[in-house]
C-alpha positions as CSV (number, residue, x, y, z in Angstrom):
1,X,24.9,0.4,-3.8
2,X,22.1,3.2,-5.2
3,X,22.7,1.2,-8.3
4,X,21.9,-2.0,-7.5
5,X,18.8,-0.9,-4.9
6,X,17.1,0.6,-8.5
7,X,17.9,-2.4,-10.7
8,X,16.3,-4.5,-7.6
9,X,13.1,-2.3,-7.4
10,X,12.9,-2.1,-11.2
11,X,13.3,-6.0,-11.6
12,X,10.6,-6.3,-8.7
13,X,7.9,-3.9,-9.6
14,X,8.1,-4.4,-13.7
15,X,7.6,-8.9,-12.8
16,X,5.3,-10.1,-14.9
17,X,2.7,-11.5,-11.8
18,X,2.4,-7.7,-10.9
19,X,-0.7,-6.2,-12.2
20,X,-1.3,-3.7,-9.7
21,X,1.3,-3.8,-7.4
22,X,3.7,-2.5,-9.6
23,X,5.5,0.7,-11.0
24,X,2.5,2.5,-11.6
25,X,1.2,2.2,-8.2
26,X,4.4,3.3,-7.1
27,X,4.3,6.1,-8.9
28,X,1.0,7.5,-7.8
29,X,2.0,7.0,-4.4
30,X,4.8,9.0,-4.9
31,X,3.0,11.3,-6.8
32,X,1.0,12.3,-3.8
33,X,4.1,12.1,-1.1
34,X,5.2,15.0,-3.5
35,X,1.5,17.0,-3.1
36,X,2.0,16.3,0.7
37,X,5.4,16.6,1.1
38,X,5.4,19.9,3.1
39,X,3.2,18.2,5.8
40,X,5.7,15.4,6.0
41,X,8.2,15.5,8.6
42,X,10.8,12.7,7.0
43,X,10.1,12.8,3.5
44,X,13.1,11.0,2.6
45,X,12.0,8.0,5.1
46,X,8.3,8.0,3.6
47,X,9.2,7.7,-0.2
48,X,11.9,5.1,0.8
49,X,8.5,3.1,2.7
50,X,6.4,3.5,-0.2
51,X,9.3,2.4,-2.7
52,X,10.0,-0.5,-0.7
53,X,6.7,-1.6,0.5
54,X,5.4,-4.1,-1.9
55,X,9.0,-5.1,-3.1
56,X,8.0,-8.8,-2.1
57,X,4.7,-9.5,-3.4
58,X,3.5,-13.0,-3.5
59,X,-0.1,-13.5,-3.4
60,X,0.9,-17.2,-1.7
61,X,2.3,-15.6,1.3
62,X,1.3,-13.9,4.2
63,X,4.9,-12.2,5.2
64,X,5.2,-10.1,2.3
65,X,5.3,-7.2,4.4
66,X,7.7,-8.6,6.9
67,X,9.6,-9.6,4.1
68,X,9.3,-6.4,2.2
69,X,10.7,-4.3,5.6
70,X,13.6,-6.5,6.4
71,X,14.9,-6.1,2.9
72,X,14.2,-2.0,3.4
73,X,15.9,-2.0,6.3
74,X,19.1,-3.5,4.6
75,X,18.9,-1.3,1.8
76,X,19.1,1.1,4.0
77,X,21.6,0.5,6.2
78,X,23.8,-0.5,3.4
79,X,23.6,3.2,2.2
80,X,25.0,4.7,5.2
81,X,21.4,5.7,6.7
82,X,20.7,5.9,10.7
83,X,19.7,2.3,12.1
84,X,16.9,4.1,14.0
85,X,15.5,5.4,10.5
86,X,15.6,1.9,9.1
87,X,13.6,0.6,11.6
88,X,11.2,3.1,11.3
89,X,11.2,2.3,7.6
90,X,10.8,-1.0,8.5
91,X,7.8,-1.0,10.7
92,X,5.9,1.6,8.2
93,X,6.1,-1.3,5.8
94,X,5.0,-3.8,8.4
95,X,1.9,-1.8,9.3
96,X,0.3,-2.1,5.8
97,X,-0.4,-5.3,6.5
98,X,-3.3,-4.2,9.0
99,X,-3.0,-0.1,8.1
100,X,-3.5,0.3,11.7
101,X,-0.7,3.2,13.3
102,X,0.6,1.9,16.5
103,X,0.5,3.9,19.7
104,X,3.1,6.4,20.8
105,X,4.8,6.0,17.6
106,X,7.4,8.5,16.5
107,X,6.3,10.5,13.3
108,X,3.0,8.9,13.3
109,X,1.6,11.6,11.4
110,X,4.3,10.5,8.7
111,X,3.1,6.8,8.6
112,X,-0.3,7.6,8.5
113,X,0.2,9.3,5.1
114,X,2.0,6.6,4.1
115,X,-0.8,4.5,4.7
116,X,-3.4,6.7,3.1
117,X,-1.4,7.1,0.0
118,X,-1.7,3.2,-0.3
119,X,-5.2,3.5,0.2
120,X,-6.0,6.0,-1.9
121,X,-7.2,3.9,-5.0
122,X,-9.9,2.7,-2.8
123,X,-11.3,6.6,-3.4
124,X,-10.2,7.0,-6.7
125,X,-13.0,7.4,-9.6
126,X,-15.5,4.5,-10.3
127,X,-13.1,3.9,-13.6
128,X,-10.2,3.5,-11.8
129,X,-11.0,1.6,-9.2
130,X,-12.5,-1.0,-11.5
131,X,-9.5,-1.2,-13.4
132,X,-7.6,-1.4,-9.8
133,X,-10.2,-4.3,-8.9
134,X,-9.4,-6.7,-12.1
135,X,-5.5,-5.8,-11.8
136,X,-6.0,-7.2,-8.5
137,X,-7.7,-9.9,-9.5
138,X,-5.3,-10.8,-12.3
139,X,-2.7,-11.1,-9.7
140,X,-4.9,-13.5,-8.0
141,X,-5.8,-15.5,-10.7
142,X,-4.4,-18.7,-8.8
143,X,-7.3,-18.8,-6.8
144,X,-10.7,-19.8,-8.7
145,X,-13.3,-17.7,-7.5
146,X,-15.1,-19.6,-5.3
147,X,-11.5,-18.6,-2.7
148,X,-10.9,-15.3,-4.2
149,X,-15.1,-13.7,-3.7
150,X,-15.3,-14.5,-0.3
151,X,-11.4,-13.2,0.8
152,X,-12.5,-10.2,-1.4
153,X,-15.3,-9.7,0.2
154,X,-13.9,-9.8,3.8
155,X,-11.3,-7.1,3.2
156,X,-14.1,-4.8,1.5
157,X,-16.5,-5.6,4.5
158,X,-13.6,-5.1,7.2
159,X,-12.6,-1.7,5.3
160,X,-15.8,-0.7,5.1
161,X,-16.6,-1.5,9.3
162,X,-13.0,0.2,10.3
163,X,-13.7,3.2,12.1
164,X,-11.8,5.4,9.5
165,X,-10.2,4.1,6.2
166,X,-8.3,7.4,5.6
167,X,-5.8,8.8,9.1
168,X,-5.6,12.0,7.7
169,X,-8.0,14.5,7.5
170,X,-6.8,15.9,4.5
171,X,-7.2,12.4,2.7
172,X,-10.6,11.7,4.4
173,X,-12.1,14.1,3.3
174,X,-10.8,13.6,-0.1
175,X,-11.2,10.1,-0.7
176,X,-13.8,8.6,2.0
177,X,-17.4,8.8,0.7
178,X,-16.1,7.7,-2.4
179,X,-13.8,4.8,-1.1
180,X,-17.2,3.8,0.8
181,X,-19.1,4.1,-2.2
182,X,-16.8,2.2,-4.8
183,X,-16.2,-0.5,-2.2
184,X,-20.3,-1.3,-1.8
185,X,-20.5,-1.2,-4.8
186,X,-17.8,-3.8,-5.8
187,X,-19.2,-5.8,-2.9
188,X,-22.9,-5.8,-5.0
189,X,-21.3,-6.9,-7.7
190,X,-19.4,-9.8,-5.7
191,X,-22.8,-10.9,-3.9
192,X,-25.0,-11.2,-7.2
193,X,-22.5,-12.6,-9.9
């Protein structure tokens, strides 16, 4: 079964529609689940969220993360892990959709790493969040612009009025000023081109 979960992520994150979305972001995600990994309580359950998170990833939907936690939650029954972990798995998935943490969650501090590792570019430097910006855009390129500026723009203004972007306070204070920063100015650029 491990077998055939890799050749499915493989196959899934290497598509040729997946300019950002794909192996590399994976990578960095898990790149910083390893920095933060003793702060994590399930490790195992958070790389197996961020592995499986954008599995399903078409720009034509709006289930991808529904779709992208049911399959998880397979996967990981199927290799002999706890039902109770796969749901968790599951619902981690489910809340990048909004990146909100519900309430009385179980190893909420857990999930809201895993959602500030997926934010994360947002704070990056100016160089690679522009490269994340037209990788993003490349996988939109179905849409002409006059869809894509103003669904662009929403997220970056609705980011940008959410009372914090980043849970953590580790991650805040790491990647905030600049998220806020790279995202108004991204939205200049949208407004006057």
């Amino acid at each position: 079964m491990a077998a055939t979960c890799i050749a499915e992520v493989e196959k899934a994150y290497n598509g040729k529609k997946r300019y950002y979305h794909n192996a590399g972001h994976i990578l960095w995600m898990l790149a910083l689940s390893e920095e933060c990994r003793p702060l994590l309580k399930a490790p195992l359950l958070v790389d197996f969220a961020i592995v499986y998170h954008d599995i399903v990833y078409n720009v034509l939907r709006k289930d991808n993360e529904a779709r992208s936690g049911v399959i998880a939650a397979k996967r990981m029954t199927a290799l002999g892990l706890h039902p109770y972990e796969a749901g968790l798995v599951k619902l981690y998935i489910e809340a990048t959709q909004h990146h909100q943490i519900p309430a009385g969650l179980d190893h909420a501090e857990d999930l809201a790493f895993f959602l500030d590792f997926d934010m994360a570019i947002l704070g990056a430097p100016w160089e690679q969040y522009e490269a994340y910006t037209i990788a993003v855009r490349k996988e939109y390129r179905i849409y002409p612009d006059l869809l894509y500026k103003p669904g662009r723009k929403k997220f970056l203004e609705q980011t940008l009025a959410a009372p914090v972007i980043f849970h953590r306070p580790e991650f805040h204070s790491r990647f905030d000023a600049l998220a806020r920063n790279n995202m108004e100015k991204e939205l200049q650029y949208l407004c006057h081109k």
